[in-house]
C-alpha positions as a Markdown table, in Angstrom:
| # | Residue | x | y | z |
|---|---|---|---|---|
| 1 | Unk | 0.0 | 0.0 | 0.0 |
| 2 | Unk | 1.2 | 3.3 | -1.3 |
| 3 | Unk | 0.9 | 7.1 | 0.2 |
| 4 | Unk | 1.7 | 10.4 | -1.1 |
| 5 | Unk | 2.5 | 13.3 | 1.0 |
| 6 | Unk | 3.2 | 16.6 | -0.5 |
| 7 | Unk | 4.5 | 18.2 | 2.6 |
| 8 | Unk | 5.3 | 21.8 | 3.3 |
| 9 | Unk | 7.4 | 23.2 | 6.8 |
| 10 | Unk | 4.3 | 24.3 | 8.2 |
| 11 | Unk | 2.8 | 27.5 | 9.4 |
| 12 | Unk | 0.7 | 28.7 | 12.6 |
| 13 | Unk | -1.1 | 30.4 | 9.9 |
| 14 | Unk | -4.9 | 28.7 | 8.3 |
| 15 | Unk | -4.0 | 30.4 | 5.0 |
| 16 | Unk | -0.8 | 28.4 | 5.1 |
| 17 | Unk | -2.7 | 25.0 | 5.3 |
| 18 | Unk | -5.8 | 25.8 | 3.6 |
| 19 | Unk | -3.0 | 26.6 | 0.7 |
| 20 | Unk | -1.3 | 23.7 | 0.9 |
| 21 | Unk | -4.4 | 21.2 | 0.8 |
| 22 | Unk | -5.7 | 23.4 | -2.4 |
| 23 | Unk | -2.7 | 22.1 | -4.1 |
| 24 | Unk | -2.4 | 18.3 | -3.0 |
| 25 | Unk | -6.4 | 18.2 | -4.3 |
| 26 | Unk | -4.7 | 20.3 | -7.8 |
| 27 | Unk | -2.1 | 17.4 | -7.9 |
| 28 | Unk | -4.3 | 14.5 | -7.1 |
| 29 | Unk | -6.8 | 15.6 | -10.5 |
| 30 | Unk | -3.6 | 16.8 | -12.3 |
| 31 | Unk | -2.2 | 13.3 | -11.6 |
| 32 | Unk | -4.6 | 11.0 | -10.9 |
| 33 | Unk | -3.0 | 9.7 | -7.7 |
| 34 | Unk | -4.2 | 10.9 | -4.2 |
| 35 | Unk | -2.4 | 13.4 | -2.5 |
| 36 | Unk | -2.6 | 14.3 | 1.0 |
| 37 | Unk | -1.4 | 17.4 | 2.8 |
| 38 | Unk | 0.8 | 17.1 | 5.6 |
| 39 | Unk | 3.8 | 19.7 | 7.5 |
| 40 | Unk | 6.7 | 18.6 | 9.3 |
| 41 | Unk | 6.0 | 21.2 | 12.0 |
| 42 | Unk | 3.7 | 24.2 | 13.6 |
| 43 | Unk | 0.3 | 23.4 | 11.5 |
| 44 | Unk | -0.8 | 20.6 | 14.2 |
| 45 | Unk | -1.0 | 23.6 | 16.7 |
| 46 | Unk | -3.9 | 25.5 | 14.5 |
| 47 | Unk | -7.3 | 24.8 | 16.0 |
| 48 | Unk | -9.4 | 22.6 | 14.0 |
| 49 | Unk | -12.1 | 25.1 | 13.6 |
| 50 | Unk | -10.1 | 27.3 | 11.8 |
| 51 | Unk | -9.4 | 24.7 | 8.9 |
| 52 | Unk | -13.5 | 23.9 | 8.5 |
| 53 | Unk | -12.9 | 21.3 | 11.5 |
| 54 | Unk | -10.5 | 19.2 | 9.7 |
| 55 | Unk | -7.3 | 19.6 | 11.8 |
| 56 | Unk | -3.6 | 19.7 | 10.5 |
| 57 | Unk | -1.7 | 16.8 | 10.3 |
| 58 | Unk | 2.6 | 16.0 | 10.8 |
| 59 | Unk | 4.1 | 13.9 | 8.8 |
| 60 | Unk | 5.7 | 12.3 | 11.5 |
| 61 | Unk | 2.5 | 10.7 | 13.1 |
| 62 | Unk | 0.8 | 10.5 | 9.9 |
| 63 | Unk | 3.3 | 8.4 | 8.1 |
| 64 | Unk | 3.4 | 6.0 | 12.2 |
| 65 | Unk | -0.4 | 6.0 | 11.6 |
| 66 | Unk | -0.4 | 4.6 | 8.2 |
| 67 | Unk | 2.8 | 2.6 | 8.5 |
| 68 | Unk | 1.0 | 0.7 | 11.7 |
| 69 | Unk | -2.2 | 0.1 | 8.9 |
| 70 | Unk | 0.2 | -1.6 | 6.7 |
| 71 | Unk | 1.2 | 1.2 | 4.6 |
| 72 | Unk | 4.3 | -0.3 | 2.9 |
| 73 | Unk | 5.6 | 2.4 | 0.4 |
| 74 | Unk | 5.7 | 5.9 | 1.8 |
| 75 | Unk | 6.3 | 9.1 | -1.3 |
| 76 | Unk | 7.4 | 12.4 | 0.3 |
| 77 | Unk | 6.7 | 15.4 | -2.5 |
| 78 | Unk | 8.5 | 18.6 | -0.7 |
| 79 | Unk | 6.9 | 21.5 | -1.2 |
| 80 | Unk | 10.0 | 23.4 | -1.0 |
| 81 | Unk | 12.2 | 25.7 | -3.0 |
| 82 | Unk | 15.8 | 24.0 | -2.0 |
| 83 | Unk | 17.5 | 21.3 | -0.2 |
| 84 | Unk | 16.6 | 23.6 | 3.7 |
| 85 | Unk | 18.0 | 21.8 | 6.5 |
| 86 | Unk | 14.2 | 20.7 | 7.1 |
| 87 | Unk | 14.5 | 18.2 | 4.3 |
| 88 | Unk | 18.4 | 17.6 | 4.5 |
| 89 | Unk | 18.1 | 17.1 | 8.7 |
| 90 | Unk | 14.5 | 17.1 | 10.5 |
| 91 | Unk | 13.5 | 14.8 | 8.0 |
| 92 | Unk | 15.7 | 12.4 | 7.7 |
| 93 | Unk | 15.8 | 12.0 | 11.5 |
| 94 | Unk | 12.1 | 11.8 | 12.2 |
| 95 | Unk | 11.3 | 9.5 | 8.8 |
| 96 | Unk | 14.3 | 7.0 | 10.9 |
| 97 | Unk | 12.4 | 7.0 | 13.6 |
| 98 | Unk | 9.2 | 5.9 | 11.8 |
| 99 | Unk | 11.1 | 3.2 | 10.1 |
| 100 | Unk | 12.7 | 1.8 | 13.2 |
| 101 | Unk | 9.3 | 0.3 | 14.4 |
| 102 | Unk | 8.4 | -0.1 | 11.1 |
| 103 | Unk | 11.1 | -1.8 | 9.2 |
| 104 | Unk | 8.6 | -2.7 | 6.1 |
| 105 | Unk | 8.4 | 1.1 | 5.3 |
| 106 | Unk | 10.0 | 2.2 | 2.3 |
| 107 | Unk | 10.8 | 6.3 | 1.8 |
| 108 | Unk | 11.0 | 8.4 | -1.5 |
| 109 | Unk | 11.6 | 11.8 | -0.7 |
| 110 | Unk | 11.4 | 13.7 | -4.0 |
| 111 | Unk | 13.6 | 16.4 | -4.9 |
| 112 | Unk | 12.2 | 20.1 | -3.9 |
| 113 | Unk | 10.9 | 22.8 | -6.7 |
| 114 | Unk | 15.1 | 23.5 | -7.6 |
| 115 | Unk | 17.1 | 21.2 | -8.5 |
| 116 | Unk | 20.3 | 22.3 | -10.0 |
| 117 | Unk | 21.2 | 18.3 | -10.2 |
| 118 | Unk | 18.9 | 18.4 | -13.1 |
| 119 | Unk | 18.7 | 19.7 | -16.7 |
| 120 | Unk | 17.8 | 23.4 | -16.5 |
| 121 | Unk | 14.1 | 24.1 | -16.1 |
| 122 | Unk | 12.5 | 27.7 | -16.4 |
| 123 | Unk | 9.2 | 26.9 | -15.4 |
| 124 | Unk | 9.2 | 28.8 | -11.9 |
| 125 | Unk | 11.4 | 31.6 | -13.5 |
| 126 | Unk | 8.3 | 31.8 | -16.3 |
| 127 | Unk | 5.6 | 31.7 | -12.9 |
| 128 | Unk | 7.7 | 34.2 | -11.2 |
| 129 | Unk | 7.9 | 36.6 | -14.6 |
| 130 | Unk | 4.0 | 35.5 | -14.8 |
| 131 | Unk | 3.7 | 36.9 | -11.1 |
| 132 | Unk | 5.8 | 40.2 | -11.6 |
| 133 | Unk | 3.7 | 40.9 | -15.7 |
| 134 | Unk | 0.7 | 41.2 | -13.6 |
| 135 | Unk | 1.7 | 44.2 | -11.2 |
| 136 | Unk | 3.5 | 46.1 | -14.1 |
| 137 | Unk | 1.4 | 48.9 | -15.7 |
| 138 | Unk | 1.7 | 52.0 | -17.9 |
| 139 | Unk | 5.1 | 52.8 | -19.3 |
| 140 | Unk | 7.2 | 52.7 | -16.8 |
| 141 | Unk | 10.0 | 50.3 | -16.6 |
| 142 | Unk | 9.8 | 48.9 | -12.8 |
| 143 | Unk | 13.1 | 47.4 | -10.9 |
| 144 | Unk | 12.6 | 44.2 | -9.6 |
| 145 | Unk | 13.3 | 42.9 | -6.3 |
| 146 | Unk | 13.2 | 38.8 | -5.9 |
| 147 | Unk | 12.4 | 38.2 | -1.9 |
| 148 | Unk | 13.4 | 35.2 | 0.0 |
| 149 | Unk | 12.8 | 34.6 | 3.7 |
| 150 | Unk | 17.0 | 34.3 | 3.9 |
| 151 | Unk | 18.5 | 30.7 | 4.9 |
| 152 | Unk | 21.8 | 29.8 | 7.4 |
| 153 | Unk | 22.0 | 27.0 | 4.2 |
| 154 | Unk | 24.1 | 28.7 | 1.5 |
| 155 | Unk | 22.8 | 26.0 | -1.3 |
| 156 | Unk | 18.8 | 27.4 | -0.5 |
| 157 | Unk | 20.3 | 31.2 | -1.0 |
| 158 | Unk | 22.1 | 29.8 | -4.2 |
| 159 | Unk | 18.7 | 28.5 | -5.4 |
| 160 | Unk | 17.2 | 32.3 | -5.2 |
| 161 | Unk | 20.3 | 33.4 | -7.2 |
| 162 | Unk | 20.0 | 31.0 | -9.5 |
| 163 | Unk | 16.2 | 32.0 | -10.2 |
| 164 | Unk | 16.7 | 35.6 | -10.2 |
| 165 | Unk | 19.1 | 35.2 | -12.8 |
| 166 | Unk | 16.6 | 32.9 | -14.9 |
| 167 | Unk | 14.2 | 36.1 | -13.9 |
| 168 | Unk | 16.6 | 38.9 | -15.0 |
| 169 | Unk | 16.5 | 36.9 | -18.2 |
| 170 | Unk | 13.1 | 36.9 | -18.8 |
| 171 | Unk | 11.9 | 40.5 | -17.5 |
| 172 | Unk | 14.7 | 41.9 | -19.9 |
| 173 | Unk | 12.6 | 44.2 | -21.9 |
| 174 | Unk | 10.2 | 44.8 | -19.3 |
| 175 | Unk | 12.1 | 45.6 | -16.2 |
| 176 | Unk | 14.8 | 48.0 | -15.6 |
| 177 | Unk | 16.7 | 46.0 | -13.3 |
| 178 | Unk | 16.2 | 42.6 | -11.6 |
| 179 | Unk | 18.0 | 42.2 | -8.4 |
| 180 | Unk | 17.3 | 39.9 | -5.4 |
| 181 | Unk | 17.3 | 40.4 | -1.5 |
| 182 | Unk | 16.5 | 38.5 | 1.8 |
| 183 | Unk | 14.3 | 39.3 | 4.3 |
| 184 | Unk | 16.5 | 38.3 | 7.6 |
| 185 | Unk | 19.4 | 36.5 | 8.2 |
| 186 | Unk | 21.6 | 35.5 | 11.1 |
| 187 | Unk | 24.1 | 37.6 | 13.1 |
| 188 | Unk | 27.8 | 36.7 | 11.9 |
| 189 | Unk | 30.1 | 36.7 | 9.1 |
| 190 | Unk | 29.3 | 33.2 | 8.0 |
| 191 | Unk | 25.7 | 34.3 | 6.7 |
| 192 | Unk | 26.8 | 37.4 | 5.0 |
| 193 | Unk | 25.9 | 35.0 | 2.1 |
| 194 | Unk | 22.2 | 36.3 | 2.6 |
| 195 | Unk | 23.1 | 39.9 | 1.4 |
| 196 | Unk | 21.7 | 42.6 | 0.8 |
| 197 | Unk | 18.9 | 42.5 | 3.5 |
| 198 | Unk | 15.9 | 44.2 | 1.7 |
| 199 | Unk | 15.3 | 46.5 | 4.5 |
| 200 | Unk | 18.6 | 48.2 | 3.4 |
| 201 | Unk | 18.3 | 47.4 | -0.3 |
| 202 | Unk | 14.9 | 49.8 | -0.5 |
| 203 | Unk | 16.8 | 52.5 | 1.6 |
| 204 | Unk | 19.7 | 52.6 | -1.0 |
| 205 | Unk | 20.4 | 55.2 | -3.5 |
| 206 | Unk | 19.6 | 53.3 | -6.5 |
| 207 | Unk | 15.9 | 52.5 | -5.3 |
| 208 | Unk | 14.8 | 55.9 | -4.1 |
| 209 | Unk | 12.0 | 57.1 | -5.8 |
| 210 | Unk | 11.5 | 53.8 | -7.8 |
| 211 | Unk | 8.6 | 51.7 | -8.5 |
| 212 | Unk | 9.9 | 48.4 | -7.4 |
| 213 | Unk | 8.1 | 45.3 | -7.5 |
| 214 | Unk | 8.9 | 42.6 | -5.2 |
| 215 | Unk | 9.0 | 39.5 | -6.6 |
| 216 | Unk | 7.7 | 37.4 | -3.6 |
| 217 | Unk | 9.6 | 33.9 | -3.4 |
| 218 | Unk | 7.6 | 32.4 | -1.0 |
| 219 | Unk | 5.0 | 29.5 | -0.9 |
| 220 | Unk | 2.4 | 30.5 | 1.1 |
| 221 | Unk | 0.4 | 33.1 | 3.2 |
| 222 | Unk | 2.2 | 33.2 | 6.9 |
| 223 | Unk | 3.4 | 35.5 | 9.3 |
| 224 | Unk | 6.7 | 36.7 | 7.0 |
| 225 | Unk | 4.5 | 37.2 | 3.7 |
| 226 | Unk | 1.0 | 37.0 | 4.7 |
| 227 | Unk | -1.3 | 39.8 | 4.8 |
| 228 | Unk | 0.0 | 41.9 | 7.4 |
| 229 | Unk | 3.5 | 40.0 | 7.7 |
| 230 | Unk | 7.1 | 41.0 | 8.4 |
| 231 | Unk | 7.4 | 41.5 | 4.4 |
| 232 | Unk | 4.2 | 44.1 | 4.6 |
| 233 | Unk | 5.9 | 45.6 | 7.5 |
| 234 | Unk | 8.9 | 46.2 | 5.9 |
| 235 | Unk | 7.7 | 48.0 | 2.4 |
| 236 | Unk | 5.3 | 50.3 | 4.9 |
| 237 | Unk | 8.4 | 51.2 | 6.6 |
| 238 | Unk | 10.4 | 51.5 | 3.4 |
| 239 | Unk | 7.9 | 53.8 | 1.6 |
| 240 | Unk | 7.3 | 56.1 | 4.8 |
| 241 | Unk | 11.5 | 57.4 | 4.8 |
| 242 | Unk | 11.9 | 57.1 | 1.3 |
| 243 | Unk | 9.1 | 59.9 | -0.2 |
| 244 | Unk | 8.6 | 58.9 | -3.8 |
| 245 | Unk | 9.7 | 54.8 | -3.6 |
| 246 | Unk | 6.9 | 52.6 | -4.4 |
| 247 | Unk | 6.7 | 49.1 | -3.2 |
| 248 | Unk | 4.1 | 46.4 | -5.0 |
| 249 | Unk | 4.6 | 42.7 | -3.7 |
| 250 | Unk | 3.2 | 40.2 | -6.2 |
| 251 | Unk | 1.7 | 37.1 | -5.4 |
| 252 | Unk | 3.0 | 34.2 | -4.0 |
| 253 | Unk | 4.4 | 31.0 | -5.2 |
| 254 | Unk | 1.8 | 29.1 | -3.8 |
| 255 | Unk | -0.9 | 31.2 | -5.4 |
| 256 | Unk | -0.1 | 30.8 | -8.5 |
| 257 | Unk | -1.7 | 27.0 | -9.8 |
| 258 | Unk | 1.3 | 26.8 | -12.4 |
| 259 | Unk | 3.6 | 25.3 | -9.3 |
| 260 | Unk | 1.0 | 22.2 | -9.8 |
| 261 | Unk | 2.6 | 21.0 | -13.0 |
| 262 | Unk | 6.4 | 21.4 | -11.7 |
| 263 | Unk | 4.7 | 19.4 | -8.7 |
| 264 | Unk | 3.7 | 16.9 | -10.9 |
| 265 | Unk | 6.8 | 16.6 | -12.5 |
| 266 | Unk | 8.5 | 16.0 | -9.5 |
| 267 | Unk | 6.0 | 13.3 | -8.4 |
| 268 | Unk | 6.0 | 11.4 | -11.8 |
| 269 | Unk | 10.5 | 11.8 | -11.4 |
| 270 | Unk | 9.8 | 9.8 | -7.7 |
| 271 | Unk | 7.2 | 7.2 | -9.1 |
| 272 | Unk | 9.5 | 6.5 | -12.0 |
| 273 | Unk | 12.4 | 5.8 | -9.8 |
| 274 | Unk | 14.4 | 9.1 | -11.4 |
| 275 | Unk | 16.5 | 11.6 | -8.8 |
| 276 | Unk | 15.6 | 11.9 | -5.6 |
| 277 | Unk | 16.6 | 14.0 | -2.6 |
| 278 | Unk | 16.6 | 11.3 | -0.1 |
| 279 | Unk | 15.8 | 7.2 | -1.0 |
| 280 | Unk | 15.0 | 4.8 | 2.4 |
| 281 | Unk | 14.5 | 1.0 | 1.3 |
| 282 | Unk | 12.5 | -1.2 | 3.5 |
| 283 | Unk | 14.8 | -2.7 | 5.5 |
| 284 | Unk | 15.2 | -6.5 | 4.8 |
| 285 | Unk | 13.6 | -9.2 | 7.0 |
| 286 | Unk | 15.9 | -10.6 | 9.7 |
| 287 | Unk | 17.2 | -14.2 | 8.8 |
């Protein structure tokens, strides 16, 4: 017996989850296999009432619930830009646990939304291009600012390079500039890899009195770029000292149903037996 997961970090946020189950119901029509949402963290916390009574679910206790039914084949589908410690750690170590009392449990965890281990694919530049086209109006050339969250993993940051330079690309008769920022990072030299912040990127000279559009590379609503969120917070602040700058944040990732066919994609690599981030054979019988 087979299950397929497409998991996200998880959120304290309903919009988070309600976004999150839209898209495993996108994928299960889009592929004719049945999806189920689950996060790895946070979402279990959200009263039920606030997700139409059907409450959140970890993958953790999920994939012990099902394994203990006599689930024998277990598919992880990340919803995830990059290889975050999330996947590359958390995972790892709780899916161990799971197969530890359940030794019959195989795990496919399929690779996230980037994967620069495979041929080049522009298909979330394109949604991300898609996203920006439909907050540029009149005649006027906009820069472009593509937002992360910021990551202490330098190969997630690399992933928001690598797009923004797909993005540049594409925008390069529309915009007049594409450039890319975080939205926090950690104290220290080692994460000066997250520069420039974008709290200090719309306070620079060469923004003032631009209309930027922020490129939002994030999956769904939450607390960073929800309505309301630290991103919100930030270009309210930005615009307030900085008379003349204009701010427009596009829509998310998430919000955008092109991800379902790069989702899809990712599922059909896993089924096929193609790359995957992280491979767990059942473990064989003991003589």
């Amino acid at each position: 017996m087979r299950k397929i997961l497409l998991v996200d970090n998880g959120s304290l946020r309903p919009a988070a989850t309600r976004n999150l189950r839209r898209l495993a119901e996108a994928l299960s029509q889009a592929s004719g296999e049945t999806i189920e949402a689950a996060s790895l963290l946070h979402s279990f916390k959200i009263p039920p009432e606030q997700l139409d009574g059907q409450k959140a679910v970890s993958v953790g206790p999920l994939a012990e619930r099902y394994a203990a039914a006599g689930m024998t084949e277990l598919v992880i589908l990340p919803f995830f830009f990059g290889p975050s410690q999330a996947l590359t750690r958390y995972l790892p170590e709780r899916l161990a646990e799971v197969q530890a009392s359940y030794p019959q449990l195989s795990i496919q965890v399929a690779p996230p939304l980037v994967d620069t281990r495979l041929p080049p694919d522009l298909r979330l530049a394109k949604l991300l291009a898609q996203n920006v086209r439909e907050r540029i109006t009149g005649q006027t050339r906009p820069k472009v600012v593509l937002v992360d969250h910021g990551s202490p993993i330098p190969e997630v940051t690399a992933v928001r390079n690598y797009l923004a330079g797909q993005l540049s690309a594409l925008l390069a008769d529309e915009a007049d500039c594409v450039t890319f920022a975080s939205m926090e990072r950690r104290d220290g030299e080692a994460y000066r890899f997250n520069e420039p912040l974008l709290e200090g990127l719309l306070a620079s000279p060469a923004l003032a009195k631009s209309h930027v559009i922020l490129s939002m590379l994030f999956l769904s609503p939450g607390r960073h770029a929800g309505v309301g969120g630290d991103i919100a917070e930030i270009c309210t602040q930005a615009m307030a000292n900085s008379p003349g700058l204009t701010v427009e944040p596009t829509r998310l990732v998430g919000e955008n149903d092109a991800i379902v066919e790069i989702l899809a994609t990712r599922l059909q690599q896993a089924l096929a037996g193609g790359p995957l981030l992280m491979a767990c054979p059942a473990a064989s019988p003991p003589p």
